[in-house]
N, C-alpha and C positions, 0 to 999 in steps of 0.2 A: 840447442841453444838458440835463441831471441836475436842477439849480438852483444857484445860486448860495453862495460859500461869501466868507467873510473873513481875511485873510491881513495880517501884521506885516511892511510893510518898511522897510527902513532909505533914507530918501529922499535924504540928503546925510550926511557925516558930521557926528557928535549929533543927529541927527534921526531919529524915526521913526514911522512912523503904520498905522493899519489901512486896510487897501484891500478892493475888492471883488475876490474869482477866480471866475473861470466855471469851472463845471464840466463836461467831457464825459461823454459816453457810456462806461464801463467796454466793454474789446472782452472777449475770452474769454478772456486771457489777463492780466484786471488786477482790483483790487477797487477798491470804493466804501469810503474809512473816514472815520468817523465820529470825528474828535480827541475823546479824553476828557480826557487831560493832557498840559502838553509841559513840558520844565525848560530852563533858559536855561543854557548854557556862560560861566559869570561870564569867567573868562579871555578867551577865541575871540571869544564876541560882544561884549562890550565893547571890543575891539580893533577890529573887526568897523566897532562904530556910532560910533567914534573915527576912522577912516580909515586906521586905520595897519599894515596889509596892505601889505607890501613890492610896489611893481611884479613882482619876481622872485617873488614865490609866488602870483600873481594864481590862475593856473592847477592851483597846489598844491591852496590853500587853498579850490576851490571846493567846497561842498556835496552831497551825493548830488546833491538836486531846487533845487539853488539857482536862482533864477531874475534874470537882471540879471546887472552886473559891478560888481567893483571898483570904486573907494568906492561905487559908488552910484549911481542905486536898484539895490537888493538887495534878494532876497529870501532872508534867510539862517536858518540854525536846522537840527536833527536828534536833535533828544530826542524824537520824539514818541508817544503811546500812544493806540489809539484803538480803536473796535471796526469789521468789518468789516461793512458792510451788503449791497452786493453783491459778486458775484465766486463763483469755484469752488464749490460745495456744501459742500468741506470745509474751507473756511474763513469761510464767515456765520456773524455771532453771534462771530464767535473774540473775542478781547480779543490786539491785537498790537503787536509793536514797531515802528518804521518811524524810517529818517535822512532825515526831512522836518523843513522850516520850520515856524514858529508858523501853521498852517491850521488857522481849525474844520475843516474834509474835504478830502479829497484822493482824486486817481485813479492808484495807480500800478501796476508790475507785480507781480502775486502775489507773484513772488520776493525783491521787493523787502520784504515782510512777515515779520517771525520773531513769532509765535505765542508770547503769553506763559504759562507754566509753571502751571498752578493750584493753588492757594497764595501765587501775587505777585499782590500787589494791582498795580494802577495806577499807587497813590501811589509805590511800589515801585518799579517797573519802569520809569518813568521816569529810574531810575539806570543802565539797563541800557549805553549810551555808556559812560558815566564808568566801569564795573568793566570794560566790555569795555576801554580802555585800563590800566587797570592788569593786569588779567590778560597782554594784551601786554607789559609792561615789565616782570612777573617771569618770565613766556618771555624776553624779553630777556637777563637779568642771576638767574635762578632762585636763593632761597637756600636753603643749602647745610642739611643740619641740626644744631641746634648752634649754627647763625651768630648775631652781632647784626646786626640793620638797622637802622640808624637812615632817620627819612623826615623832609626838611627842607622843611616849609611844609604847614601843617596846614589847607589848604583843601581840595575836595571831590575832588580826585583823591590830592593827600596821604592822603589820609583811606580813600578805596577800597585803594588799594594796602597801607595800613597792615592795615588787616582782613582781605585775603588773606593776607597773609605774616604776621598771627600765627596760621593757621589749618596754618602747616606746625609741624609736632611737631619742640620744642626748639627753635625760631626767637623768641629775644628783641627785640620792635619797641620802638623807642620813638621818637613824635612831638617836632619841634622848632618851634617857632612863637615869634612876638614876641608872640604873643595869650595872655595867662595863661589867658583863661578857656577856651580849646581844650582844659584840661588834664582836663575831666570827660569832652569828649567822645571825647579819647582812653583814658580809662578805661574806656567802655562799648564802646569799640574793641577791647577788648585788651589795649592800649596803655600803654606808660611814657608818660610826656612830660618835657621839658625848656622849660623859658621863658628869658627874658633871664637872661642874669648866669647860668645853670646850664650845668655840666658833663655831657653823657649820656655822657664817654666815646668811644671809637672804638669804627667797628664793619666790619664785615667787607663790607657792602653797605651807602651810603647813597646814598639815592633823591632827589632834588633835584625838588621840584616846587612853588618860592612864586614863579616866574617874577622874579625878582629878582635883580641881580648879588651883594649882600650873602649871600643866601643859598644861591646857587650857589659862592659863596668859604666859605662856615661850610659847605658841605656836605666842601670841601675838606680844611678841617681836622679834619675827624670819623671820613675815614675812613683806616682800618688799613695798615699798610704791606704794598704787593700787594694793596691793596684796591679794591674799583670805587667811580667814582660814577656815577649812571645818572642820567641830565637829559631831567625829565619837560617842562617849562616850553618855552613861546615867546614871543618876546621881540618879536613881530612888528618894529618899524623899528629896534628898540635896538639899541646897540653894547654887548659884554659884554667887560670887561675884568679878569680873571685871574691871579693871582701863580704863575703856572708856571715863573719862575726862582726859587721857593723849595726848599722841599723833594719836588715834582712828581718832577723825576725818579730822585731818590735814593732817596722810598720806593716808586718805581716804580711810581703809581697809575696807572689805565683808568681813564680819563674819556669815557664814549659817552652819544649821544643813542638817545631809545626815542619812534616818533610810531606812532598808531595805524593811519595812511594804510595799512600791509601789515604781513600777517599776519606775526611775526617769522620771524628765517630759521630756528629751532631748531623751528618744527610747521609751516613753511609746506608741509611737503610732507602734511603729517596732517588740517591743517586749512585750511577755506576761512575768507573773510570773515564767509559768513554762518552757519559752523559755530560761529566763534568769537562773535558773537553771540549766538548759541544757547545756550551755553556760559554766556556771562556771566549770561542770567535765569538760569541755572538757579542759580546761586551766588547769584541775590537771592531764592533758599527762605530765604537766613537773614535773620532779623528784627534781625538786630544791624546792619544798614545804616539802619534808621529812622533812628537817632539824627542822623542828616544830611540828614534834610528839615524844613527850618528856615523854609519859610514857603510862601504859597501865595496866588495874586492872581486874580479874573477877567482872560478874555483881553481886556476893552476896556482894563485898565489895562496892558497890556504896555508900550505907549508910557513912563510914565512907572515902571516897575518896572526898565525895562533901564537910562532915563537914571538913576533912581537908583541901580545896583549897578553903572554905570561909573564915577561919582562918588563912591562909597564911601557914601554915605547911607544905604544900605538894605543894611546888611551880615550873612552867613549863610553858611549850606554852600549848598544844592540849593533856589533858589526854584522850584517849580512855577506854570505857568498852568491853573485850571482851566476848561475848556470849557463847564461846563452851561450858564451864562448867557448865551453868547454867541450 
């Protein structure tokens, strides 16, 4: 054993606590890291420490390093940022990404590490997840230029995807949310925005991601005739119900789903998982993602940071956990 590290898991549903993990011996082929930050998946894990992971996606939805199963105990989570202490030569000292759980340290395999861009902070790069799924779902559904996008649900993947697609030349985004006050943060997006009672318009690509049937229906009515809508959202045990004997077939929309689990089919042959990784730091050089890190806890309060932002109490884009204290 290395020493000893501590680890968030989810003990029964709404329940969660910190445990102790033993750590081994890194072999020649893994590193020692050192967690500096990890950010919580508001959606995923709140579903997560709720129970409501369908039997049928038991297996889907497990984690890179998850450890446990379904409902529970679990050890779930994969935002995390940490520096390498041991392992290969050319990777000690790195500052790297990893799809691990809330762990002060871990041992996994080198490969398993993408090496963060310098220039991304931490604080940063902890986004690195979140833009790699959005970079997925405009592979998915890429817009065109010229196009409008409208993106329905102004939370932290909302929010990622919205900031790449105004970055493509003559691509009009505008943010939709029942939150007014999302409307600055779409501002330093980029971004239009639209709040209740407002009109954005139809637009040629609308991205659906407030995990919502309401807002999976207003994504409906938004967009253009021959227009897609791309559904970022899951809905874990929900049933989603749809007006597709309205006007669905007449204005002949594409309604497809976009999950990060594989690399889209339109670069799966160019790119791997963990190129596309790769890829996504390198897209958090731009400093216009801050605006979505909205708060930041020691990991002893994880326990009580995750039950409040299942419960709506503690509400934000990107809470971070940070490590030093721990």
């Amino acid at each position: 054993m290395v020493e000893k590290a501590q680890a968030y898991w989810i003990t029964e549903p709404g329940h969660g606590e910190i445990r102790p993990a033993a750590l081994r011996e890194p072999r020649s082929d893994e590193v020692l890291v050192r967690a500096v930050r990890s950010a919580v998946s508001r959606g995923t894990e709140s579903l997560v420490l709720a129970g409501r992971v369908p039997p049928s996606q038991f297996t889907i939805m497990r984690a890179p390093f998850q450890e446990g199963d379904f409902p529970g105990p679990v050890k779930y989570g994969y935002l995390s940022v940490g520096v390498v202490e041991r392992g290969p030569a050319e990777l000690v000292g790195r500052t790297v990404f990893c799809l691990h759980p809330h762990q002060t340290a871990y041992v996994v395999p080198a490969a398993a590490v993408v090496p963060v861009p310098d220039g991304v902070p931490p604080e940063r790069a902890v986004l690195a997840g979140t833009v790699e799924t959005a970079l997925n779902a405009l592979w998915d559904a890429p817009p065109l230029l010229g196009d409008r996008v409208t993106v329905v649900g102004a939370g932290l993947v909302g929010c990622c995807v919205a900031r790449l697609a105004a970055g493509v030349p003559g691509v009009r985004v505008t943010l939709v949310d029942t939150d007014p006050g999302r409307a600055a943060v779409a501002a330093r997006l980029g971004a239009g925005f639209a709040g209740p009672g407002e009109d954005p318009g139809r637009s040629d690509l609308v991205v659906h991601a407030s995990a919502t049937e309401a807002g999976l229906r207003r994504a409906l009515e938004l967009v253009a005739p021959e227009g897609t809508v791309l559904d970022l959202s899951w809905y874990g045990d929900r049933e989603v119900s749809l007006p597709l004997g309205e006007a669905f077939h007449a204005a002949r929309l594409t309604l497809r789903g976009s999950q990060v689990g594989a690399v889209a089919p339109a670069r799966r042959d160019a790119y791997s998982g963990r190129d596309r990784l790769a890829l996504a730091l390198e897209l958090l050089r731009d400093p216009g993602f801050d605006v979505l890190l909205t708060g930041c806890s020691p990991f002893r309060e994880l326990p009580r940071v995750l039950a409040g932002i299942a419960d709506g109490s503690l509400p934000g884009l990107c809470h971070a956990i940070d490590y030093e204290e721990a």
